[in-house]
PATI-781436 format. One record per residue (C-alpha): x, y, z. Coordinates in pm, 1 decimal. Each point is the difference from the previous one (the first is absolute). Last residue first. Layout:
BEGIN
X,Y,Z
...
// end
This chain:
BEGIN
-2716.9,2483.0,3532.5
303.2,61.0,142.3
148.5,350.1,-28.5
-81.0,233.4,-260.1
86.4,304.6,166.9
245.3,-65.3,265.4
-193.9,-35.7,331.7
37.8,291.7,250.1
72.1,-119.1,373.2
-209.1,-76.3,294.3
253.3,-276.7,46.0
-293.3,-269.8,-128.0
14.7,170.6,-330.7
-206.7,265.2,-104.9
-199.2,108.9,-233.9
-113.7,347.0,-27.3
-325.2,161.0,-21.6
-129.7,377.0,13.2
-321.2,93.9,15.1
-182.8,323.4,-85.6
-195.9,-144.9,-329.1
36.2,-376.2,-3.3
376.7,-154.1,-36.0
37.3,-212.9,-310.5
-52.1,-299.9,-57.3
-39.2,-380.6,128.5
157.3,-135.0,-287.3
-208.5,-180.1,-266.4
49.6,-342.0,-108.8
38.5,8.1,-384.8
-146.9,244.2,-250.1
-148.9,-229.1,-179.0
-363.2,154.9,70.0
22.7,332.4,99.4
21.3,206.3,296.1
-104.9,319.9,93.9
166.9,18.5,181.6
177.8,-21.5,352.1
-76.3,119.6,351.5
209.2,38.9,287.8
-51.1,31.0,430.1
-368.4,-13.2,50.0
-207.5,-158.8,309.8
73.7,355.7,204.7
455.2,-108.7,-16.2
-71.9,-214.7,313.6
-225.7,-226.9,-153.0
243.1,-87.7,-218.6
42.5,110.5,-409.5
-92.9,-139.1,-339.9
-261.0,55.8,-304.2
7.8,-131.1,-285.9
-204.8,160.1,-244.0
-234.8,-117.9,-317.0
-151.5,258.9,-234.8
-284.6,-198.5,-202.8
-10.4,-146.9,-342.9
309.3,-298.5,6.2
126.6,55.0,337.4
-166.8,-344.2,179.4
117.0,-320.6,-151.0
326.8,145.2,-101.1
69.9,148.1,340.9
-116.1,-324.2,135.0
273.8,-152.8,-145.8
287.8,214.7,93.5
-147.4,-84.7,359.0
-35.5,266.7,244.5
177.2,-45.7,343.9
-295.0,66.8,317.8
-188.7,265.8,148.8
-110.4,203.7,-296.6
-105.1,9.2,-321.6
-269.9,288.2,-130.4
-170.7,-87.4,-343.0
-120.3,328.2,-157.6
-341.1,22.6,-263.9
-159.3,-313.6,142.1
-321.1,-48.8,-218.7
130.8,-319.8,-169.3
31.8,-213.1,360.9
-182.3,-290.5,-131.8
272.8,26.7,-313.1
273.0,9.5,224.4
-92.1,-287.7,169.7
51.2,-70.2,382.6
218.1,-287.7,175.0
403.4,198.5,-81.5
-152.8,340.4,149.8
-105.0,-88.3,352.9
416.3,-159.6,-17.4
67.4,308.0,-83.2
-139.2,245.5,230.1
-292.7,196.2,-128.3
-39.0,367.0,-25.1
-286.7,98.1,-248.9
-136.2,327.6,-189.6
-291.4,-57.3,-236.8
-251.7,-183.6,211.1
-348.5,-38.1,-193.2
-195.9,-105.0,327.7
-99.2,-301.9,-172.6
328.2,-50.5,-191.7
224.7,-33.7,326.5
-291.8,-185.1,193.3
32.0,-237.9,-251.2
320.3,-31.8,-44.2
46.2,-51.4,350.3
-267.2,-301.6,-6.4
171.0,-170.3,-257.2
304.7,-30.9,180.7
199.6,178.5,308.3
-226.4,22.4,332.0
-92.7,355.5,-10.7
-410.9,-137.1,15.8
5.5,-80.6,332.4
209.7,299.0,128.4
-315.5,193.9,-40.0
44.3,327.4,-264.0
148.6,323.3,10.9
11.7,250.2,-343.7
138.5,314.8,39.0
-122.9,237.5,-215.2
289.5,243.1,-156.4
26.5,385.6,83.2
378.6,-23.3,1.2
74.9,-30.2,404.5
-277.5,-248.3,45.6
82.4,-222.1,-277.9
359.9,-7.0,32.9
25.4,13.2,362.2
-236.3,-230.3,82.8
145.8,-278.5,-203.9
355.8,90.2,85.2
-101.1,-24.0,345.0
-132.0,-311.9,-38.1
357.5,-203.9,-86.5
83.0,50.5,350.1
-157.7,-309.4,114.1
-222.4,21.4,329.8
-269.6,134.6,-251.9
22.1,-326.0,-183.2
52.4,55.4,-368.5
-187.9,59.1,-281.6
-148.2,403.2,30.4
-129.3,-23.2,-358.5
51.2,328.0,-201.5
-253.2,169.1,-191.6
121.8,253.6,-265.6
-323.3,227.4,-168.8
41.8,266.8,293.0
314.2,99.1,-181.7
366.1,27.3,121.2
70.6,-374.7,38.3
329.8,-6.0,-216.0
140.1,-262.8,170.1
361.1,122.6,-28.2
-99.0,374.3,117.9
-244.9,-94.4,219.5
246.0,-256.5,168.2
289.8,259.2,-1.1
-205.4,281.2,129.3
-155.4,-227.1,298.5
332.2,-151.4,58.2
65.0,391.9,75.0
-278.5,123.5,230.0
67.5,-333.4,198.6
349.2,46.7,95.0
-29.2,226.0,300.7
-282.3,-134.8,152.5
152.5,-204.4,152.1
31.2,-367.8,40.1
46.5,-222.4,328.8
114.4,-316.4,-104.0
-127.3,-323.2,257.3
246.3,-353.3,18.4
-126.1,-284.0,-60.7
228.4,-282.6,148.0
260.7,-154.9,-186.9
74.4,1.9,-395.6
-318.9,-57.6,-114.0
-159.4,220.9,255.9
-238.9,125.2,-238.4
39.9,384.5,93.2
-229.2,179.6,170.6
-86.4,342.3,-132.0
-79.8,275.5,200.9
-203.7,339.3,-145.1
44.4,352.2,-0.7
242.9,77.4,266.1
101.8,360.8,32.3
294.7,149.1,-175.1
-232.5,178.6,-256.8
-156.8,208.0,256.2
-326.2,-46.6,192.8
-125.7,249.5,257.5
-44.8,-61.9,352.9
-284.8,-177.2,174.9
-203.2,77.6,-348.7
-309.4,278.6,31.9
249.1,305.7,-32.5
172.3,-192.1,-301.6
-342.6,-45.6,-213.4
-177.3,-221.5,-119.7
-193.1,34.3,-260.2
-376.7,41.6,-51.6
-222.2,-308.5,107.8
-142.3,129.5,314.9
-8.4,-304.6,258.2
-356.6,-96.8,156.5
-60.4,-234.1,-291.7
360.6,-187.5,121.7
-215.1,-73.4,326.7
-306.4,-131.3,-168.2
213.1,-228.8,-220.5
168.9,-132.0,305.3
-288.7,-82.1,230.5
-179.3,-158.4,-327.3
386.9,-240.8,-19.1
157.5,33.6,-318.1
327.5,125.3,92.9
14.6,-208.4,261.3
276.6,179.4,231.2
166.3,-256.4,228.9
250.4,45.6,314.9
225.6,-317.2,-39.2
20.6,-163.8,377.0
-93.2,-357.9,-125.0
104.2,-109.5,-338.1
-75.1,116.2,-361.3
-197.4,-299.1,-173.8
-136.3,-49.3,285.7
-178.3,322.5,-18.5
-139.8,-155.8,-309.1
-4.5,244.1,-358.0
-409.6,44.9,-39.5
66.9,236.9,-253.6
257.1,263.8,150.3
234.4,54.5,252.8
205.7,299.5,106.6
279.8,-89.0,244.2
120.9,234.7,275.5
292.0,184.5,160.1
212.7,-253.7,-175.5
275.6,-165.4,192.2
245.3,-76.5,-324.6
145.7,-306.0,164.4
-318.9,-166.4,180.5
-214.7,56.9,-307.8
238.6,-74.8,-259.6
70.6,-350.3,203.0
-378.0,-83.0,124.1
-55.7,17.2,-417.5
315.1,-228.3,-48.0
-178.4,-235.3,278.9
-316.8,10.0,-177.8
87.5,-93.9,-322.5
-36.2,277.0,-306.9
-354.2,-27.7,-141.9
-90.6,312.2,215.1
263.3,146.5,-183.5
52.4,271.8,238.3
114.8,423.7,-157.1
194.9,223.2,255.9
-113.2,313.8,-80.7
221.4,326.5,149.4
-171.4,275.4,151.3
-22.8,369.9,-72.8
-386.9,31.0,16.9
-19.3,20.5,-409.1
249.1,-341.4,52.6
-244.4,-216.0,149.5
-268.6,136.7,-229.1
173.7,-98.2,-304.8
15.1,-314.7,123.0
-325.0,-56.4,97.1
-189.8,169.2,-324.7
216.9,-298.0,-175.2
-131.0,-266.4,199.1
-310.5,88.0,52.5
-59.4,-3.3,-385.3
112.3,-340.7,-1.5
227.1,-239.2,55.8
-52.9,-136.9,380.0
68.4,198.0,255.5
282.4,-98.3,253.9
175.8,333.8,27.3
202.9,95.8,251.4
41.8,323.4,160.0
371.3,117.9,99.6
65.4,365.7,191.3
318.8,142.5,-133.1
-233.2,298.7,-74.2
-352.2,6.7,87.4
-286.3,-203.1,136.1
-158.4,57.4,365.2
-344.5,-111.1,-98.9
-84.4,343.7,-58.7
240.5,-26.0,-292.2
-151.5,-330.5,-122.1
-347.0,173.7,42.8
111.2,279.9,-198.3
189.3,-205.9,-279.7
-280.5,-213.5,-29.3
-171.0,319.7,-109.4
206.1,85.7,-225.2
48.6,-308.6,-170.0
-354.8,30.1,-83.1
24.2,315.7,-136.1
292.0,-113.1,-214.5
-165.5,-286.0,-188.6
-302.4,226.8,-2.8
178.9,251.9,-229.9
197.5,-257.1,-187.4
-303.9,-237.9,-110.7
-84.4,-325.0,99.4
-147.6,-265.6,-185.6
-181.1,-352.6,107.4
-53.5,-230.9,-170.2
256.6,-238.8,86.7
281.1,296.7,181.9
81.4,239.9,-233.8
214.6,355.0,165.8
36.1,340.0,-126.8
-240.5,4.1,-271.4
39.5,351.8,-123.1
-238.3,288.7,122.7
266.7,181.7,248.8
255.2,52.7,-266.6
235.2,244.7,58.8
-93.3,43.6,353.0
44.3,-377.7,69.8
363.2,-25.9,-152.1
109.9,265.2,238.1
-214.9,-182.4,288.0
194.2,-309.5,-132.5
361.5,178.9,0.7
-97.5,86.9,370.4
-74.9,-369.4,135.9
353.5,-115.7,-99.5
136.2,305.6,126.4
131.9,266.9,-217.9
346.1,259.2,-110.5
-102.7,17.1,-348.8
216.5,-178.9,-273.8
337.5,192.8,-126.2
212.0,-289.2,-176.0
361.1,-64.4,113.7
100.0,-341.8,-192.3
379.4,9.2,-102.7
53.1,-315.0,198.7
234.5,-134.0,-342.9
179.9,317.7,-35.6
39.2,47.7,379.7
220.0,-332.2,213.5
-39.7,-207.0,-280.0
143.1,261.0,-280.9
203.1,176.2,211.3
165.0,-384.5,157.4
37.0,-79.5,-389.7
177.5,304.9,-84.6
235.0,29.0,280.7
104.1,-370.0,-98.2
-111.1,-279.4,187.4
162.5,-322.1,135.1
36.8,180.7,373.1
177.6,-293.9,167.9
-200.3,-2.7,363.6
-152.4,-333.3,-44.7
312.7,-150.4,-109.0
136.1,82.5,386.4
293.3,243.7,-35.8
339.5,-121.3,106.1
157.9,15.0,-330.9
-13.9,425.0,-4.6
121.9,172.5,-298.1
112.1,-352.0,-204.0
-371.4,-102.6,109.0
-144.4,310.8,-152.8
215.5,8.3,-304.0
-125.3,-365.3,-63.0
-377.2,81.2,62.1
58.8,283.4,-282.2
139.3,-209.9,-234.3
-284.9,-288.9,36.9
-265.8,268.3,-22.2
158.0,122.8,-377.8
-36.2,-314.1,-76.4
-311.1,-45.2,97.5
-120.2,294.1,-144.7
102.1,-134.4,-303.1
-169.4,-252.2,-1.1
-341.3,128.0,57.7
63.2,249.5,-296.2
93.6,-311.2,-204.3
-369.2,-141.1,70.3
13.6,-311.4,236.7
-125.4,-374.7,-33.4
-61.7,-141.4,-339.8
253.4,219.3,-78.1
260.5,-188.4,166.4
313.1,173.1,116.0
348.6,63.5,-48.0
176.0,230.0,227.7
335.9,125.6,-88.3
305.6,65.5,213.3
330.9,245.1,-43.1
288.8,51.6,280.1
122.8,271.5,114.5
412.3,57.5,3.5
109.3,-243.6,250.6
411.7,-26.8,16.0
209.5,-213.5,-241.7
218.8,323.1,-84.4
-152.9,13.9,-354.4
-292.6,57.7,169.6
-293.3,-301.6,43.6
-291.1,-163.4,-106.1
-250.0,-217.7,115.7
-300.6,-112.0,-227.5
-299.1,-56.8,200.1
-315.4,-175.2,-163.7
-358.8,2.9,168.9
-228.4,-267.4,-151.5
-384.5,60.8,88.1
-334.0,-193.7,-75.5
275.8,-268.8,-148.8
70.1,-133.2,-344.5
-23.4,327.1,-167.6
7.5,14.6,-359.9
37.6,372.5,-220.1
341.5,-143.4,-102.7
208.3,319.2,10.3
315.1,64.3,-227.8
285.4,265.2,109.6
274.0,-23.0,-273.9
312.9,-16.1,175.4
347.7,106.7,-168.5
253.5,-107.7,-236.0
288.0,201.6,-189.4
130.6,-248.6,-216.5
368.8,25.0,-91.6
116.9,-251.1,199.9
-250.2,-182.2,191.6
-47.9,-41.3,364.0
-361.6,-10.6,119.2
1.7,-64.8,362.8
-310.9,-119.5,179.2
-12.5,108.0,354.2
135.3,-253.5,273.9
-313.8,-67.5,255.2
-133.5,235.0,198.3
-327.7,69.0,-110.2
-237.9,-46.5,313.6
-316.9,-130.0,-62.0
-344.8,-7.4,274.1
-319.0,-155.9,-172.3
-326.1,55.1,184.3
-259.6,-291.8,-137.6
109.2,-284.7,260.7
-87.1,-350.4,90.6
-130.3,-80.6,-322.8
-54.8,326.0,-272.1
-377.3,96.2,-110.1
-266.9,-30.4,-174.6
19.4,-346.6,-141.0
-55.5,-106.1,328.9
173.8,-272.0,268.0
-47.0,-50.3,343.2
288.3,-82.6,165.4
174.5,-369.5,-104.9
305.2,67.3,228.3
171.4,-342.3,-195.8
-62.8,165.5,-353.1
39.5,343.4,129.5
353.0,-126.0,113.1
69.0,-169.4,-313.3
-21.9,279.0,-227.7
224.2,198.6,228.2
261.8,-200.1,-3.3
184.4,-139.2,342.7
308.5,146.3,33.5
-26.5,328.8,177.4
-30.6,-166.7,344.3
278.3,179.7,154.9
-76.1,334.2,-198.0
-377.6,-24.8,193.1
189.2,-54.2,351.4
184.8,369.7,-82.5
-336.1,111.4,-162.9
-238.4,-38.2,323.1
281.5,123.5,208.6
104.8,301.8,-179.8
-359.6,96.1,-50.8
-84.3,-19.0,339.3
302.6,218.6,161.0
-120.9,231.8,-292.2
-329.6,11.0,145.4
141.9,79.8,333.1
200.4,312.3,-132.4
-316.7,127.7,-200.2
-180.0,9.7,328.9
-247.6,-233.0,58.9
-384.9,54.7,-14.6
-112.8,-354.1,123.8
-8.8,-198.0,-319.9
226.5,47.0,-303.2
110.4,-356.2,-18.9
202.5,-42.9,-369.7
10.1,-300.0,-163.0
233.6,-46.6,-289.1
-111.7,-238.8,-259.5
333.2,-143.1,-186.1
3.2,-7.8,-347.6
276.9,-204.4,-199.2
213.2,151.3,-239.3
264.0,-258.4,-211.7
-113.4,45.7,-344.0
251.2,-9.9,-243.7
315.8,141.5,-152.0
290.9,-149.5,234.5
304.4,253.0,92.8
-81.0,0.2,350.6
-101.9,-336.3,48.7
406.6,-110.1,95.5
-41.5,255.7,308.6
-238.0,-218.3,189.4
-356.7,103.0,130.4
-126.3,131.5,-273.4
-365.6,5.6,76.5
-47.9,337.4,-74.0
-314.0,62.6,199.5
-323.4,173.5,-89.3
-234.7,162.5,241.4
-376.8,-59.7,112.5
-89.4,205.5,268.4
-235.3,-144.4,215.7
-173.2,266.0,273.5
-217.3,-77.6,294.6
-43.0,343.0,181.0
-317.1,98.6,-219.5
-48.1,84.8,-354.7
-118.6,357.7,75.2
244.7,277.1,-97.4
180.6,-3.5,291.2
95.2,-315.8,-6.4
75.2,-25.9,-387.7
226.4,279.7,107.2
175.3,-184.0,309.1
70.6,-275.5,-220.8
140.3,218.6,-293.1
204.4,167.4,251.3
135.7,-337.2,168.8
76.2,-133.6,-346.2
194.9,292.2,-78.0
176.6,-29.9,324.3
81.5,-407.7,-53.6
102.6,111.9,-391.5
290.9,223.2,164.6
145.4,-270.8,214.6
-29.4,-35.6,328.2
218.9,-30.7,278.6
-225.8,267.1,228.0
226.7,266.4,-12.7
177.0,-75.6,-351.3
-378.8,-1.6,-122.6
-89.0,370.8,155.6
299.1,159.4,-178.9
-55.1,-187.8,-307.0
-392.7,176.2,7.0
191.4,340.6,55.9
227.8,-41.3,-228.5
-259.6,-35.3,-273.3
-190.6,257.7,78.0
271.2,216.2,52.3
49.1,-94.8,-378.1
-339.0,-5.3,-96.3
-250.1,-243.7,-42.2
-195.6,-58.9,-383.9
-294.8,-95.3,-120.5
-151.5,-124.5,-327.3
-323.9,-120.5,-64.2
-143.3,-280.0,-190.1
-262.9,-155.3,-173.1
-136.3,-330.8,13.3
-261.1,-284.8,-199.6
36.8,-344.2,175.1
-339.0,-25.5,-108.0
-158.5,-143.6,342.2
-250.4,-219.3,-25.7
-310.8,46.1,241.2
57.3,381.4,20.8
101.7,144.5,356.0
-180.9,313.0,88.7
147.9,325.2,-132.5
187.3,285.7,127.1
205.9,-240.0,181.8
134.1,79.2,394.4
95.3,-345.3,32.6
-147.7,-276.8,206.1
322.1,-266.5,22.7
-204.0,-314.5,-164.3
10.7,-373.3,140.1
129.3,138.4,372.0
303.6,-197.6,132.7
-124.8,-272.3,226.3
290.5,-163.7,-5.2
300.5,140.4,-167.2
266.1,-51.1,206.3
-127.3,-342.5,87.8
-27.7,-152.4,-321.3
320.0,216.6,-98.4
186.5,-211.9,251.1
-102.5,-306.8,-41.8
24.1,32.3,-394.7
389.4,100.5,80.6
52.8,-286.3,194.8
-198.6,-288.2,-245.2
191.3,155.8,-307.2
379.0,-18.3,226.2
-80.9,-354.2,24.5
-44.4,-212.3,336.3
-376.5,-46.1,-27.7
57.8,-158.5,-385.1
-344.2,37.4,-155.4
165.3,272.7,-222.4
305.9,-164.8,-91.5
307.3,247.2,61.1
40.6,329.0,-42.6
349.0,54.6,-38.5
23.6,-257.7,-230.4
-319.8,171.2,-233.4
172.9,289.7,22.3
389.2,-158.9,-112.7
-209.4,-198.2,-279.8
-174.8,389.3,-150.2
346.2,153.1,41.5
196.5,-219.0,-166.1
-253.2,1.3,-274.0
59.1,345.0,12.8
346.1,-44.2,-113.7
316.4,30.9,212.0
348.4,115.4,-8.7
-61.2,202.3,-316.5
222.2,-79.3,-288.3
172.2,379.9,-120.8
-209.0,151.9,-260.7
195.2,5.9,-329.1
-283.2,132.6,-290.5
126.0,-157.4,-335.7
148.3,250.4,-217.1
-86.1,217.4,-308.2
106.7,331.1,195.8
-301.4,116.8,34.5
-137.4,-340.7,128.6
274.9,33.7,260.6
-128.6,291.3,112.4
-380.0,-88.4,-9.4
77.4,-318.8,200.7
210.4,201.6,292.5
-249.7,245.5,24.8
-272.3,-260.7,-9.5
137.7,-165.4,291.2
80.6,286.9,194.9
-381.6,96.9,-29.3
-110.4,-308.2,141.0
228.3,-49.9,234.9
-107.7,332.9,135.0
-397.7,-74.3,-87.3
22.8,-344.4,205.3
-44.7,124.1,354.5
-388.7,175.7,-106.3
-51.1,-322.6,-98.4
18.8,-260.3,-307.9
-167.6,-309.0,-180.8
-339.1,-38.6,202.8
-12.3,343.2,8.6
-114.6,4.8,-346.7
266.8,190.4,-214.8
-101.3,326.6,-253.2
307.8,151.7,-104.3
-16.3,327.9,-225.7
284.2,148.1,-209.1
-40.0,362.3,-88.4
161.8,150.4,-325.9
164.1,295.7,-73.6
280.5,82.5,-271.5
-224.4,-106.5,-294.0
-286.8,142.4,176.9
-288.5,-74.8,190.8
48.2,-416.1,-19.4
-157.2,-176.6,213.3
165.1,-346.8,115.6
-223.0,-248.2,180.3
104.8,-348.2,214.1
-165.7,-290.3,80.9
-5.6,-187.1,316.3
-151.2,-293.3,191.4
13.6,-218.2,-290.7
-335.3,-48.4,-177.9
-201.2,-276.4,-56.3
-107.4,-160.9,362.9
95.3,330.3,168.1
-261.8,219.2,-183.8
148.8,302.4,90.1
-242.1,369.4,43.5
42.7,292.6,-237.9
-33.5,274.1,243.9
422.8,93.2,-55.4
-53.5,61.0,-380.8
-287.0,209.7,34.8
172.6,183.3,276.1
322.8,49.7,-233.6
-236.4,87.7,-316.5
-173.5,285.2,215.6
286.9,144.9,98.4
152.9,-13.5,-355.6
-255.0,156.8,-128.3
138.0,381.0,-35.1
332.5,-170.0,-54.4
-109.1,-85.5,-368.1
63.8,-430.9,-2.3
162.8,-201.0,-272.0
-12.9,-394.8,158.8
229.0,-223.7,65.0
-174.0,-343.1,197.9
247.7,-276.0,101.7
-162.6,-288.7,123.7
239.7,-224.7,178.5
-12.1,-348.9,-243.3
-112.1,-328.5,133.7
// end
C-alpha cells in the first residue's frame, strides 16, 4: 500500500479552508494507512506540505523525530541519495511486547495489570458519570464532536509567579494549572468532585525517544475540591492524587473504562469530559538548507471532549519563564465561543489571584472581571420603576373609585361589584377594629372560598392587621400549629366551618352568623380612615402571614409587608395584561398558598373580576376545564404539574397562562404557548410571592430560566458563602 500523496495548485486566499477540509477528512483504518500527506502549491517558490496521521500511528512526542526524519530524507533526496538515518535501538514492536511484559496476564493477581486496575478501581470509585458544566446548552443525545477554540495566554510574572508557588509546594507547573482549572469548574457550578482527564507520554525509557508512534496514555486525575480549602491545601491534594496516579501510569486507558464499566453514552466522554494538556515535549525542528520553513496554523473544527485546555510553555533565551500561551477547545454542542472565552479569561484571573494570595479559601477567589461584577451587581438589577406608595387594601379602594360598577368578585352565581365589594370590607373593617384589630395584630382566616373570603381579607388589612389565611382541609395538628405559633387575636369563620376544626381557646368570628350580619349593618361603609385605626398603617406593617410547607422541617410563618405589594401588583398587571373589566381571573390556589395573592392582585388591582369557586370543583381534570370555560376565564396561574392533566383546547378562552410554584417543563411550554401569552413565574415567599418573571415564551424555546428581576427588585445568586455566583454557572 502506497502513502497518498495529494499536490494540488491552491490561491492562498483558500488555502485555509483547503487545510481544514483536508484535516476533517476522517480514516478508514481497514483500507487506508493511517496517514497521507498534501502539498499546496501557492507559488513556484512557496508551497505548504500537510500531514494528516491518525493517532494511532504518532503523538504529540513523535513530531520532533518526525520532522528530523524528513529533513534528513528530503536532503538526501536532493542530493540523489538514499536517506541515512542511523538504526534505532528499538522498534515499536519492541515497545508494544516490553508493555504487554510489564503488564502481565490480566487474570494474573500478582501482575503489574491486576495492581494498577486495583488501584484505579478504588481511586476512582464512585466518581460522578457527568461533571455538571456551566453549558449554554443542554446535553444532545449524540454528541457531534463539533469544537471551536479560544486562545489564551499568561504572562511573564504570571508565569513566575505560578513556578514560584510549585517549587514551594514540590509541584510542578501542570499540578497548579490543574488546581486553578479545578477550583474554577468549582466555582462555576460543577461541584467539588472534579476528573481531569490528562495525557501522558508514556516513554518511560530513553531508547523510545526517537520512536514515531503512539505511546500517550490518559490518566484521569481526580481532584477533591470539597470543604473550601485554600489554594495551598488543594495543591497539597493535587500533588498527591497525581504523584500515586504517575505510579500507576501503565495500565491503558481503553482498558481501564473497559474493566471500570461506568455508564456509558454516546453523548459524552467516560470517566472524564475536562481535558488538561501540557506541551512540553521537544518542539519540532525543521532543518533544511536553503528552505526557509515556518508553521502554518490549521484548526480541525472537532472536539473530542466538552472542554480541552492546552498549555504550551515557553521560555527566554536565558531558560527563565517568559509567559506562557494556552488554548481552550470546546464542544459546540455545549458552549457558545463567547462562553468560552470568558472562561478563559476566568481561569487567568483565578491564577493571578492565587499567585497574589495562595491562602485564600476557593470560595473567596473573585473569578469576575469589573465588568461582569457591574453588570450583576447594577446593569442586570437595573429595575427602579415609580409605583404609588400603597397598602394592599389601598391600591383596591384606588382601583374601586375608578371603576365602582365592574364585577369585582364571581362567586357561582353570584356577582359582586367594586363599590359594594369595598363597602362591605369596610364595615368588617370597623367591627374588626373595634374588636381590638390593628397593626402587627394577626387574624386568621378559615373561610371557605368565596366572596367572604376575599371581603375578609381585605378587611383585615383596611383595620391595619395582618391575615393569616387556614386551610380548613389542612390536618388538624398543622392547623393547632399556625394557630399556636402566630397567636392570632382572633379567627374569622365562615360557612358552617367546625369549631373543631380550629381547636379549643380560638376566639371565633362567623362571618355569616344573623348576630354578625346585623352587627356589620350597624358599620358605615365609607373608608376607613387613620383617626378610626389603633394607629395608622404604613407600608412596613404586616399585611398577611404565610406558612410555609414545612418540607424541609417544621413550618415556619413569613411576615410580609406591605412594602412590596404595590409593585408585584405593577409587574403582574403589567405581564398579565388584566387592565379591562372584560379579564376574569380564577383565584386557583389554596388561600394558605401564596400563589392567591397574585390572583387578587391582578384582578382586583386592574379593574378585572375575580372569579372564586368551591374547592370541589378545582380538583385538576375535566371538571377544571369546565369551570374554566363556564365562567369564561381569560387570565390563569396554574402550577405545572395542574397544567401537564388539562387540555389546551378545553382551556381555548385563556388569553395569559401564569406558571408558578414548581420547574416548567420544555414540553409543556410547547403544549401550552402556542396562541396565548405564557409566563413563568418564580420567587419565595419571603420576596411578597414574586421574585422573577420570564416571557413570553415560545414553543421550542427550551426550558426556560427563572427570569428576570420584577419591577423594584433586585436578585442575585449566591453561593453557599453568601458570595456572588459567576454568571453562567451550573445549570
Amino acid at each position: 500500500m502506497r502513502l497518498e500523496f495529494d499536490v494540488r495548485e491552491t490561491a492562498e486566499s483558500a488555502l485555509s479552508g483547503a487545510l481544514s477540509d483536508a484535516v476533517r477528512r476522517t480514516f478508514d483504518l481497514e483500507a487506508d494507512l493511517p496517514i497521507r500527506a498534501s502539498l499546496f502549491v501557492l507559488g513556484p517558490q512557496e508551497h505548504v506540505l500537510l500531514l494528516v496521521m491518525h493517532h494511532i500511528a504518532c503523538d504529540g512526542w513523535s513530531m520532533a523525530p518526525l520532522a528530523k526524519d524528513l529533513s534528513s530524507a528530503y536532503e538526501a533526496r536532493q542530493k540523489g541519495d538514499i536517506p541515512a538515518w542511523a538504526p534505532l535501538s528499538a522498534q515499536y514492536a519492541d515497545y508494544t511486547l516490553w508493555q504487554r511484559d510489564v503488564l502481565g496476564e490480566t487474570d494474573d493477581p500478582e501482575s503489574v495489570y491486576a495492581h494498577q486496575l486495583a488501584y484505579w478501581s478504588q481511586a476512582l470509585d464512585g466518581l460522578p458519570d457527568v461533571l455538571e458544566l456551566p453549558t449554554d446548552r443542554p446535553r444532545p443525545a449524540v454528541q457531534s464532536h463539533q469544537g471551536g477554540f479560544v486562545a489564551f495566554r499568561c504572562d511573564r510574572d504570571l508565569h513566575r509567579g505560578l513556578e514560584r508557588l510549585a517549587q514551594e509546594h514540590g509541584c510542578t507547573l501542570f499540578m497548579v494549572v490543574q488546581a486553578g482549572i479545578a477550583a474554577l469548574l468549582t466555582r462555576l457550578g460543577a461541584g467539588t468532585d472534579i476528573p481531569i482527564g490528562s495525557p501522558i507520554a508514556g516513554r518511560t525509557d530513553e531508547a523510545l525517544n526517537d520512536l514515531v508512534g503512539f505511546f500517550v496514555n490518559t490518566l484521569v486525575l481526580r481532584t477533591d475540591t470539597s470543604g473550601d480549602p485554600s489554594f495551598r491545601e488543594l495543591l497539597r491534594r493535587v500533588r498527591e492524587t497525581d504523584l500515586t496516579a504517575y505510579n500507576h501510569q501503565d495500565l491503558p486507558f481503553d482498558r481501564l473504562v473497559e474493566a471500570l464499566n461506568p455508564d456509558r453514552s454516546l453523548d459524552r466522554n467516560p470517566l472524564f469530559q475536562v481535558m488538561l494538556a501540557f506541551q512540553n515535549n521537544v518542539e519540532a525542528a525543521w532543518d533544511i538548507a536553503g528552505i526557509s520553513i515556518g508553521d502554518e496554523p490549521v484548526r480541525s473544527g472537532i472536539s473530542k471532549f466538552d472542554l480541552a485546555f492546552s498549555i504550551r510553555d515557553a521560555a527566554d533565551g536565558t531558560g527563565y519563564s517568559n509567559g506562557f500561551s494556552g488554548t481552550l477547545e470546546y464542544s459546540t454542542d455545549l458552549f457558545d465561543r463567547a462562553s468560552a472565552e470568558t472562561m478563559a479569561a476566568r481561569l487567568v484571573r483565578l491564577l493571578e489571584s492565587v499567585v497574589a494570595d495562595p491562602d485564600l479559601p476557593l470560595g473567596a477567589v473573585d473569578v469576575l472581571s469589573s465588568a461582569e461584577r457591574r453588570r450583576v451587581l447594577s446593569e442586570w438589577n437595573d429595575t427602579a420603576t415609580e409605583v404609588p406608595a400603597l397598602t394592599y387594601p389601598e391600591l383596591f379602594e384606588e382601583q374601586a373609585g375608578r371603576t365602582p360598577d365592574a364585577v369585582a368578585v364571581a362567586f357561582e352565581d353570584l356577582e359582586v361589584s367594586y363599590a359594594e365589594l369595598n363597602a362591605r370590607a369596610n364595615r368588617l373593617a370597623r367591627l374588626l377594629i373595634a374588636r381590638g384589630v390593628g397593626p402587627e395584630r394577626i387574624v386568621g382566616l378559615a373561610v371557605p372560598r368565596s366572596v367572604e373570603m376575599v371581603t375578609a381579607l381585605l378587611a383585615v388589612m383596611k383595620a391595619g392587621g395582618a391575615y393569616l389565611p387556614i386551610d380548613t382541609k389542612y390536618p388538624a395538628d398543622r392547623i393547632a400549629y399556625m394557630l399556636q405559633d402566630a397567636e392570632p387575636a382572633l379567627v374569622l369563620t365562615a360557612g358552617g366551618v367546625d369549631a373543631c376544626t380550629l381547636g379549643a381557646g380560638v376566639e371565633r368570628l362567623v362571618l355569616d352568623a344573623p348576630e354578625t350580619r346585623e352587627e356589620l349593618a350597624s358599620y358605615a361603609a365609607s373608608a376607613v380612615t387613620d383617626a378610626e385605626r389603633l394607629c395608622p398603617v404604613s407600608l412596613a406593617h404586616p399585611a398577611y402571614v404565610i406558612y410555609t410547607s414545612g418540607s424541609t422541617g417544621r413550618p415556619k410563618g413569613v411576615v410580609v409587608t406591605h412594602a412590596g405589594v404595590a409593585s408585584l401588583a405593577f409587574q403582574y398587571i403589567r405581564a398579565a395584561g388584566t387592565e379591562d373589566a372584560h379579564s376574569r381571573v380564577l383565584q386557583f390556589s389554596s388561600p394558605s398558598f401564596d400563589m392567591h395573592i397574585p390572583d387578587v392582585l391582578m384582578a382586583l388591582g386592574a379593574g378585572a373580576a375575580l372569579v372564586m369557586a368551591d374547592a370541589d370543583t378545582l380538583l385538576p381534570g375535566p371538571e377544571l376545564e369546565r369551570l374554566v370555560d363556564g365562567h369564561r376565564i381569560t387570565h390563569l396561574e396554574l402550577p405545572p404539574a395542574v397544567l401537564s392533566v388539562l387540555s389546551p383546547d378545553a382551556l381555548s378562552g385563556v388569553r395569559t397562562l401564569m406558571v408558578a410554584g414548581e420547574a416548567l417543563s420544555e414540553e409543556l411550554i410547547r403544549i401550552w404557548a402556542p396562541g396565548r401569552t405564557m409566563i413563568n413565574a418564580y420567587g419565595p415567599t419571603e420576596s411578597t410571592v414574586c421574585a422573577t418573571m420570564t416571557g413570553p415564551l415560545a414553543g421550542g424555546g427550551g426550558v426556560p430560566p427563572i427570569g428576570r428581576p420584577n419591577l423594584n427588585t433586585r436578585v442575585y445568586v449566591l453561593d453557599e458563602g453568601l458570595r456572588l455566583v459567576p454568571p453562567g454557572s451550573g445549570r
